[in-house]
C-alpha positions as CSV (number, residue, x, y, z in Angstrom):
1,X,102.8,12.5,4.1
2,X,103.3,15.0,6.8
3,X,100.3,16.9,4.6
4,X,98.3,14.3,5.1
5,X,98.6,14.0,8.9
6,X,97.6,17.0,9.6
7,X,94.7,17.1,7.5
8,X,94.0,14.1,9.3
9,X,94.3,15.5,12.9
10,X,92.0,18.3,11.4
11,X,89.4,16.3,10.3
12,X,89.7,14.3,13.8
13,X,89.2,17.5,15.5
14,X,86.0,18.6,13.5
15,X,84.5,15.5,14.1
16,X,85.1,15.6,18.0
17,X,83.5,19.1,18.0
18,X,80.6,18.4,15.6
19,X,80.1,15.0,18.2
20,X,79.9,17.2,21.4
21,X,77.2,19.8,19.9
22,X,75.5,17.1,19.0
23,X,75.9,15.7,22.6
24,X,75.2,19.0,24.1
25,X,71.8,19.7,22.3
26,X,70.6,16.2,22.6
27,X,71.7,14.8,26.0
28,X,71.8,17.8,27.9
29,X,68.8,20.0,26.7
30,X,66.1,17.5,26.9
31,X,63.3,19.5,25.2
32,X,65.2,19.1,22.0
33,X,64.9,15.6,22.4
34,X,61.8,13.9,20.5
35,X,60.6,10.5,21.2
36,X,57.9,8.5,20.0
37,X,54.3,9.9,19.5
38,X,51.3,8.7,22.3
39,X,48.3,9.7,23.8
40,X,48.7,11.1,26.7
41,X,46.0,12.4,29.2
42,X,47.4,15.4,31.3
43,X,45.3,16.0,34.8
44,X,45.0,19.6,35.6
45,X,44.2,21.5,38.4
46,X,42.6,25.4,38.5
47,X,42.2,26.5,41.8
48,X,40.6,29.6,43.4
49,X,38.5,30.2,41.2
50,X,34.7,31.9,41.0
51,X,32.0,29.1,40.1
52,X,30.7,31.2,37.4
53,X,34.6,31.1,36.0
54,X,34.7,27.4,36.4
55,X,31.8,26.9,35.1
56,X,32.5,28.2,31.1
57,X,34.6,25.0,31.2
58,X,33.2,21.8,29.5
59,X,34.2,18.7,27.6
60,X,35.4,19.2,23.8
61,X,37.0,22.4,24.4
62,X,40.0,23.1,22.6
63,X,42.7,24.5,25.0
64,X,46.2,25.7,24.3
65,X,49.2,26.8,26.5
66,X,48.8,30.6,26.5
67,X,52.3,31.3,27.6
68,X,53.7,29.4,24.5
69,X,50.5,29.2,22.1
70,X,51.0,25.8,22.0
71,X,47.6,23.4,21.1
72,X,47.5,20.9,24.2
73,X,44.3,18.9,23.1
74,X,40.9,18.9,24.3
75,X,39.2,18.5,27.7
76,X,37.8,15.0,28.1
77,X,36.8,15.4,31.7
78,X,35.4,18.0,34.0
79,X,35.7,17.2,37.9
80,X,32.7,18.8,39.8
81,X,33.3,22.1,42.0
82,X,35.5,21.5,44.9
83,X,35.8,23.9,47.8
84,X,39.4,26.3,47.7
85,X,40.7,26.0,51.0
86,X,43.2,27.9,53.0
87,X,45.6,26.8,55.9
88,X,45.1,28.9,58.2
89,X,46.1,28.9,62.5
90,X,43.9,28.5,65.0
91,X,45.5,31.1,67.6
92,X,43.4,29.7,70.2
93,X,44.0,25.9,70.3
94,X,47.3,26.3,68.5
95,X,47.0,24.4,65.7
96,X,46.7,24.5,61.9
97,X,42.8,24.1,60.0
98,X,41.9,24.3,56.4
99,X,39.4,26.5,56.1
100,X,37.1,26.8,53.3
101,X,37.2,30.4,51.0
102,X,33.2,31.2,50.8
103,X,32.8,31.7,46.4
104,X,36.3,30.1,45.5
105,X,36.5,26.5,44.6
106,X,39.0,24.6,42.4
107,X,38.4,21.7,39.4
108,X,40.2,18.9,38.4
109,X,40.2,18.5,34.2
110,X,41.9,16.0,32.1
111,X,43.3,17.3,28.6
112,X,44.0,13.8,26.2
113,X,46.6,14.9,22.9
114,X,49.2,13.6,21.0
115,X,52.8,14.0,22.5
116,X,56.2,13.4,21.9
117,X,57.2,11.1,24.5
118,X,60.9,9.9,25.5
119,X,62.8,8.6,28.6
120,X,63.2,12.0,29.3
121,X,60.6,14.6,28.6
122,X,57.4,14.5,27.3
123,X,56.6,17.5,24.4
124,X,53.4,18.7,23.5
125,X,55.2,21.1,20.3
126,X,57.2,23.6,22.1
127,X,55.9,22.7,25.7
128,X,56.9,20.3,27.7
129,X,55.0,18.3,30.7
130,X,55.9,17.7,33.9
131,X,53.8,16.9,37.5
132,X,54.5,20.6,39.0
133,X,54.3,22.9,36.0
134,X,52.1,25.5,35.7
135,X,50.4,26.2,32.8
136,X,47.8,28.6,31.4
137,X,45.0,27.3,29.5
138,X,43.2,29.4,26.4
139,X,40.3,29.0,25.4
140,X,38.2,31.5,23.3
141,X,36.0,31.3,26.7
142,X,38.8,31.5,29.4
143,X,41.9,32.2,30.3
144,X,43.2,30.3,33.2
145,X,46.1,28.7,35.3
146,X,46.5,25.2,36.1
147,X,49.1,23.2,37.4
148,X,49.7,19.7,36.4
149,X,49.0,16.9,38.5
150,X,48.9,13.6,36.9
151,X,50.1,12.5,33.1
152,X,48.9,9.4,31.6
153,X,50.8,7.8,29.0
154,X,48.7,5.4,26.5
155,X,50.6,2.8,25.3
């Protein structure tokens, strides 16, 4: 009997540790955590940038997340050419003015995929979205940073 009791405590204790990995890599690393597959269209924005750069960029191309070669989807929407502009103080009246860069403008795009999408993240493969990150888009044309601004989940 006394055999048995501690094979029992044993067991007990396996379980308890096999229950906090589990825990630990589901709970509190949230990229490992999948949820159910949507659309989802991601709004990106490339700033200071030449127009001729900008301008390789159209609808239908394939992009992927250079930093993780990751395939994000494709670009359904090109915003036109908006001007980069700069904060920048104006010493004589003492206040702050944007002020455009002559040659530099920024563009909005939306990318549209399939993602993995849970209460807590939401995974394109190995990278996950959130407003803020930055990501670098590949394309066979381009090579370029964007942050995201805007995710759209499709229900």
């Amino acid at each position: 009997m006394n055999k048995l009791l501690k094979y029992s405590i044993e067991a007990i204790v396996i379980l308890a540790i096999l229950g906090a990995c589990y825990y630990g890599i589901t709970k509190i690393n949230p990229s490992v955590t999948r949820g159910n597959v949507q659309n989802v269209r991601i709004t990106l924005e490339i700033q200071n940038q030449k127009s001729d750069t900008l301008g390789k960029i159209a609808v239908g191309d394939p992009v992927t997340d250079n930093a993780k070669t990751t395939f994000l989807g494709k670009i359904t929407e090109v915003s036109k050419l908006l001007p980069y502009r700069i904060v920048a103080e104006d010493y004589k009246n003492g206040k702050f003015i944007q002020s455009p860069v002559e040659g530099y403008y920024n563009r909005e795009v939306v990318v549209t995929s399939e993602a993995q999408v849970s209460d807590k993240n939401i995974m394109i493969g190995e990278t996950e979205l959130k407003v803020g990150y930055v990501i670098q888009l590949k394309n066979e044309k381009y090579v370029l940073y964007s942050v995201v601004t805007k995710i759209d989940t499709e229900k």
